[in-house]
C-alpha positions in Angstrom: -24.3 -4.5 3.6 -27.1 -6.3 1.7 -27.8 -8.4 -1.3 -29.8 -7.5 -4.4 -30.4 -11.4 -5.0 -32.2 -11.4 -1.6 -35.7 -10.1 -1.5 -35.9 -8.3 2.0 -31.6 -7.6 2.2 -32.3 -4.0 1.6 -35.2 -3.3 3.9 -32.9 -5.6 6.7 -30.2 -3.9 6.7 -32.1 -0.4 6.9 -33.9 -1.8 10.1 -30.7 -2.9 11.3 -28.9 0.8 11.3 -32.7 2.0 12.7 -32.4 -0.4 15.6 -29.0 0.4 16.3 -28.4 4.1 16.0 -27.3 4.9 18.9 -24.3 2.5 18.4 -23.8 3.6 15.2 -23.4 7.2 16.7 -21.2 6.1 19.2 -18.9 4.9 16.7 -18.8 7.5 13.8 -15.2 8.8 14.8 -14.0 5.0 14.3 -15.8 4.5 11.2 -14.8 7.8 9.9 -11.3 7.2 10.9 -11.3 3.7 9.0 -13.2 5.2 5.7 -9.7 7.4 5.2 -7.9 3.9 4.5 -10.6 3.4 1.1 -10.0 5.0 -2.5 -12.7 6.2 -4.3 -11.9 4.3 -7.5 -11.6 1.0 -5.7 -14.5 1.4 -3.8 -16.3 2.0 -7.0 -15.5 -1.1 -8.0 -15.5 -2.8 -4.9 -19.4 -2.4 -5.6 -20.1 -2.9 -8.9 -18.4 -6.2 -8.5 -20.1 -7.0 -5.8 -23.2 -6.4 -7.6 -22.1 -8.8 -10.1 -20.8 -11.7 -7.4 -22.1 -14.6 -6.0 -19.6 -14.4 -3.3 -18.2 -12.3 -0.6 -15.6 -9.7 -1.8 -12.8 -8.6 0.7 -12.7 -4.8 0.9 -10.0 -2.9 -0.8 -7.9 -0.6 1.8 -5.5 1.7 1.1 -1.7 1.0 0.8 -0.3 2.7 4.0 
């Protein structure tokens, strides 16, 4: 996650999933796994609002 009002969020969090790959990896069938709970119109949103914020938004899951 990073923060357009922060100069370096971008790059950061890019050198974050660089550095950590290999844990990334290791965890793709548990991230795939949660990214089935997410609809695509609320995500949407999720991020332009997010773009908008000054705040930490809670991500939307889906309604089991």
């Amino acid at each position: 996650v990073f923060s357009h009002k922060r100069n370096n969020s971008l790059r950061n969090a890019l050198h974050y999933c660089v550095n950590n790959l290999d844990d990334i990896r290791s965890r793709k069938k548990e991230i795939m796994e949660w990214s089935q709970c997410i609809e695509p119109d609320e995500i949407a949103t999720y991020f332009l609002e997010g773009l908008k914020s000054n705040s930490v938004l809670t991500l939307p899951r889906k309604e089991e």
